[in-house]
N, C-alpha and C positions, 0 to 999 in steps of 0.2 A: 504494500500500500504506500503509492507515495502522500505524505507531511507537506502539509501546506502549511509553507513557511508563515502565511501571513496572517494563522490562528494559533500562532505560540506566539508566550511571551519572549519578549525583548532578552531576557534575559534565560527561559531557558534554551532558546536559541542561539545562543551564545557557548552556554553549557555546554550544547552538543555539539558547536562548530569546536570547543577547546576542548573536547575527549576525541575528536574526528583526528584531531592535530596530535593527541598526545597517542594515540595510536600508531600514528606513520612509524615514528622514531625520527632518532638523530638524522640530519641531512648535512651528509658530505660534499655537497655537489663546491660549484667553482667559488661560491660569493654566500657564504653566510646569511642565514635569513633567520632573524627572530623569533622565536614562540611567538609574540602579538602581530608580529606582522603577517605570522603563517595563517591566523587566526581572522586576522581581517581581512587580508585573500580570500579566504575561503566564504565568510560572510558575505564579500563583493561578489564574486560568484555564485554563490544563494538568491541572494537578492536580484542579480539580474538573471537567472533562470538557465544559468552554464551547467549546473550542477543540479538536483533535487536530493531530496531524503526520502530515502522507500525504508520504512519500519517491514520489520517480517514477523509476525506473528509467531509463525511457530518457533523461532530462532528466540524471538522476545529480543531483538537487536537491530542496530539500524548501518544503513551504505550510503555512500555516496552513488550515486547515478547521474553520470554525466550526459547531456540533455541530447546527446546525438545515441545514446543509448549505453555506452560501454560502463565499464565499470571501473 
């Protein structure tokens, strides 16, 4: 089921965008990038519709789904 972002609160949407984050793990790549920065990417990408949140019931857990379908 995808989360309509725009019937959660502010803040536990946030919740889930900083467990979505604290899940990846550490990031090696070339340039350094903050927990809050990782954190408000991911928001900015919520909000304009790059990304969704599918809750799965039976799992009791949630994904990101990126809006061309992958995961």
């Amino acid at each position: 089921m995808i989360v309509p972002i725009d019937e959660l609160d502010s803040e536990t949407l946030r919740n889930i965008a900083e467990s979505i984050v604290l899940r990846e793990g550490t990031d090696y790549g070339e340039e350094e990038v903050s927990f809050e920065e990782k954190v408000t990417q991911l928001l900015t990408k919520l909000k304009a519709g790059e990304v969704y949140i599918e809750y799965s019931e039976l799992h009791e857990s949630i994904t990101l789904i990126a809006a061309d379908g992958s995961s």
